[in-house]
C-alpha positions in Angstrom: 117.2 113.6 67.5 113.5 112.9 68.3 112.2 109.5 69.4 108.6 109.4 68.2 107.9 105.5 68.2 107.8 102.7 70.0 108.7 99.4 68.7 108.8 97.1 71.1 109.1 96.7 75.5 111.4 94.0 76.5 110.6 92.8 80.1 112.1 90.5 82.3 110.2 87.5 83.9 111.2 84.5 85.7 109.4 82.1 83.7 108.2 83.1 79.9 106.9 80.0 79.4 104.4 80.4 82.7 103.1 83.8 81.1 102.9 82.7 77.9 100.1 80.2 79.1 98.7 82.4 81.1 97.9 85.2 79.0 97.0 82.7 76.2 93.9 81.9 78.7 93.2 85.4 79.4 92.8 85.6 75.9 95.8 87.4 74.7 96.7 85.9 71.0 100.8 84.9 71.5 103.2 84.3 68.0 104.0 80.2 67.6 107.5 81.1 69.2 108.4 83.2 71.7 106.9 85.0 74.7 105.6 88.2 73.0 102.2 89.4 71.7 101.3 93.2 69.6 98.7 95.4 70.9 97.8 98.7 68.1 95.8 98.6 65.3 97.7 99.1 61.9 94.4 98.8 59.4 94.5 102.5 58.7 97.0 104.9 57.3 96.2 107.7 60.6 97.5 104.9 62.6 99.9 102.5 60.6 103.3 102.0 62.9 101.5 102.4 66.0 101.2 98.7 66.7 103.5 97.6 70.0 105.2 94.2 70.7 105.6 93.2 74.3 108.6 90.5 74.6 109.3 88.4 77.4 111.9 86.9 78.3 113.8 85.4 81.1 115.6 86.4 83.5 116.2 87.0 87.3 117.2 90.4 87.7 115.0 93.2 85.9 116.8 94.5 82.2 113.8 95.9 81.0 114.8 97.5 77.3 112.7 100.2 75.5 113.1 99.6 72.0 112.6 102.9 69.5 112.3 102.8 65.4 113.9 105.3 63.4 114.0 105.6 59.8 117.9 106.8 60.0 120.2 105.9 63.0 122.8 108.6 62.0 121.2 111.5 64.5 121.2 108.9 66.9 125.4 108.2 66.1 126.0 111.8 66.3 123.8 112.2 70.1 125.8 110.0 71.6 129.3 110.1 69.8 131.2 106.8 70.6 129.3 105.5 73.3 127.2 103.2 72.2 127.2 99.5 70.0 125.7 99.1 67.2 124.9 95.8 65.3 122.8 94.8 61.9 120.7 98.2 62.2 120.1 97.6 65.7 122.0 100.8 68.6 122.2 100.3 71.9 124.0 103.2 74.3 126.0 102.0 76.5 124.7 104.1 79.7 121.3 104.8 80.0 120.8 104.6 83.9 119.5 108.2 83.9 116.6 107.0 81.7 115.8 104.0 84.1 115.9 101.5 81.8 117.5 99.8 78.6 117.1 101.8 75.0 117.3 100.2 71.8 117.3 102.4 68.9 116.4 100.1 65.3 116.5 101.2 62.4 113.5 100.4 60.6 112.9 97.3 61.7 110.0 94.8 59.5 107.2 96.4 61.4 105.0 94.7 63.9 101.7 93.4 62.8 98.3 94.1 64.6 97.0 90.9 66.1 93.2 90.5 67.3 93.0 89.1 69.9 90.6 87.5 72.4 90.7 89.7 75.4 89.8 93.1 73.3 92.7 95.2 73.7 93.0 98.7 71.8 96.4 99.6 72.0 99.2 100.2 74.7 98.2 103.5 76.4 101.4 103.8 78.6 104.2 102.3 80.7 105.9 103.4 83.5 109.4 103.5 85.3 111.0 104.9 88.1 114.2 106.4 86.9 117.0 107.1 89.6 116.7 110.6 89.8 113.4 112.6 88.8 114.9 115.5 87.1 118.0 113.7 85.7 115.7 111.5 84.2 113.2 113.8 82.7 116.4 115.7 81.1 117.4 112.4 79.5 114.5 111.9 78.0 113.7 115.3 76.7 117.6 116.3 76.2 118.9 112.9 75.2 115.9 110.9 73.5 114.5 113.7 72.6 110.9 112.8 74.1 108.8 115.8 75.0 107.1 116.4 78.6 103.1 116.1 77.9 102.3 116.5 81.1 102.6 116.6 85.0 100.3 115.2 87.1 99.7 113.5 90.7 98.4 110.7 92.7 98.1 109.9 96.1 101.5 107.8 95.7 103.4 109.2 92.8 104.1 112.3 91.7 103.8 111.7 87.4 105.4 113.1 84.9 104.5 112.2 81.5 106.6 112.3 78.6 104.8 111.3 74.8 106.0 109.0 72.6 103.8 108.9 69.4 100.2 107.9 71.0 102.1 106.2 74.0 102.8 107.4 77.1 106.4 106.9 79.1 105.6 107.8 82.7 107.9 108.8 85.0 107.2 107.9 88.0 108.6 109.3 91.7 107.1 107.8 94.6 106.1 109.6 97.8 107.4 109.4 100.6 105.1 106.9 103.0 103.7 105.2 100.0 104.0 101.6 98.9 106.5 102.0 96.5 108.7 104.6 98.4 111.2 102.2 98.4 111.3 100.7 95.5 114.2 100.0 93.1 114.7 102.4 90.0 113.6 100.9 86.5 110.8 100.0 84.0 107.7 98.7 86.4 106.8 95.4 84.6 103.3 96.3 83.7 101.7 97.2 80.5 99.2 100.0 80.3 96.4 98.6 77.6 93.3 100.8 76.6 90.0 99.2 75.9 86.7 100.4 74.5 84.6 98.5 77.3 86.1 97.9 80.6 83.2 96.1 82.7 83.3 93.6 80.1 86.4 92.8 79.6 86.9 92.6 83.1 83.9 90.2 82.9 85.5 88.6 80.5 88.8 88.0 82.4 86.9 86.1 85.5 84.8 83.9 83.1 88.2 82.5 82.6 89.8 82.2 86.2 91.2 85.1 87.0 90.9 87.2 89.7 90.1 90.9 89.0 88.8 93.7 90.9 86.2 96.0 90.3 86.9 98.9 87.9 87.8 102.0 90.1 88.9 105.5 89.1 92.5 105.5 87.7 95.2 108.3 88.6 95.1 109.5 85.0 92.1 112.0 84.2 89.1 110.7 83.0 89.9 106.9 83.4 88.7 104.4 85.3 91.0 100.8 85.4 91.6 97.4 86.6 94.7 95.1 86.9 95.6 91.6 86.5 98.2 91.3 88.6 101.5 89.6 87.7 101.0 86.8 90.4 98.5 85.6 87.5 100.4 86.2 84.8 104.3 85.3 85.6 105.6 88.5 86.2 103.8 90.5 83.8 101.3 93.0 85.3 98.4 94.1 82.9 96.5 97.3 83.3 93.3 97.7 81.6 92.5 101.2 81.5 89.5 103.2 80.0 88.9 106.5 78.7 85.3 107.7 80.2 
């Protein structure tokens, strides 16, 4: 079994309804129902599928789900034997606390259209999660999900490994020792990863319209530079706008 797309991230927030207004004034286009909005750009065959829905919805303790489509569930059946449930197309394993987070595997789901929206996003570059242990981790998503490592790499607070989903980035994260997440709980960090074409305008953008954003700055991933709306503004929801210069 090989997991080579995302379908959707399900994240947790308090109040759906508060970042569903918010992010509609940042200029993110959200569905008539529902917290959720798509980031990818489906208008060409090269990159049809790699459209990503970000769902939110409530709750008080973190569940954060990474939802994969597959055109056939049945390596997926055989990988994890009778441990798991599966409804209407739709797997779920029943133990996935080595990944740090939830796993949905659906099988081929209607796919998720591209929507334009205001606030120029390209398309979600990466998300990140801190699993409970490093290397168990990394083995269930190479082993298990069968997600490849892309690459290692390091920050002054994390130590990253990256493992490559399609065009998307899963990043495992373990925090250093003396940094400010050194203590922090294991699971998927509620923040979405977005690349754009033109940060300085964007973040431009994103003040003309009330919110507070700092000043680009050089981002821990090679040749990037990014800047964060931080989920204070948006009701949980942190999101990353990140450049490739």
């Amino acid at each position: 079994m090989r997991l080579d797309r995302i379908d959707r991230v399900v994240l947790t927030v308090a109040d759906p309804s508060r970042s569903r207004d918010a992010l509609t004034r940042l200029g993110i286009t959200m569905p008539p129902a529902g917290s959720s909005f798509a980031v990818g750009d489906a208008s060409s065959a090269a990159r049809e599928g790699n459209v990503v829905a970000v769902e939110l919805v409530q709750g008080n303790d973190p569940s954060h789900v990474v939802a994969f489509r597959m055109d056939d569930l049945e390596p997926a059946r055989g990988m994890f034997g009778a441990d798991y449930e599966e409804t209407d197309g739709t797997l779920r394993p029943r133990n996935t606390t080595a990944a740090g987070c939830g796993v949905l595997l659906l099988e081929r789901p209607p796919a998720c259209e591209a929507t334009p929206h205001e606030l120029p996003l390209k398309r979600v570059d990466h998300l990140a999660l801190i699993p409970p242990d490093y290397e168990a981790g990394t083995r269930y998503w190479t082993d298990v999900l069968g997600v490849p490592v892309h690459a290692e790499l390091e920050s002054p607070t994390f130590w990253i490994r990256q493992m490559k989903v399609g065009d998307v980035m899963v990043e495992l994260l373990r925090p250093k020792p003396g940094g400010p997440m050194a203590d922090a709980a294991p699971g998927l960090i509620p923040v979405v990863a977005c690349e754009v074409d033109d940060l300085a305008a964007c973040i431009e953008d994103a003040r003309s319209r009330g919110f507070e954003v700092p000043d680009l700055a050089t981002g821990p991933l090679p040749g990037t530079v990014r800047a964060t709306v931080d989920a204070t503004q948006l009701g949980g929801l942190s999101l990353q706008l990140l450049q490739y210069v």
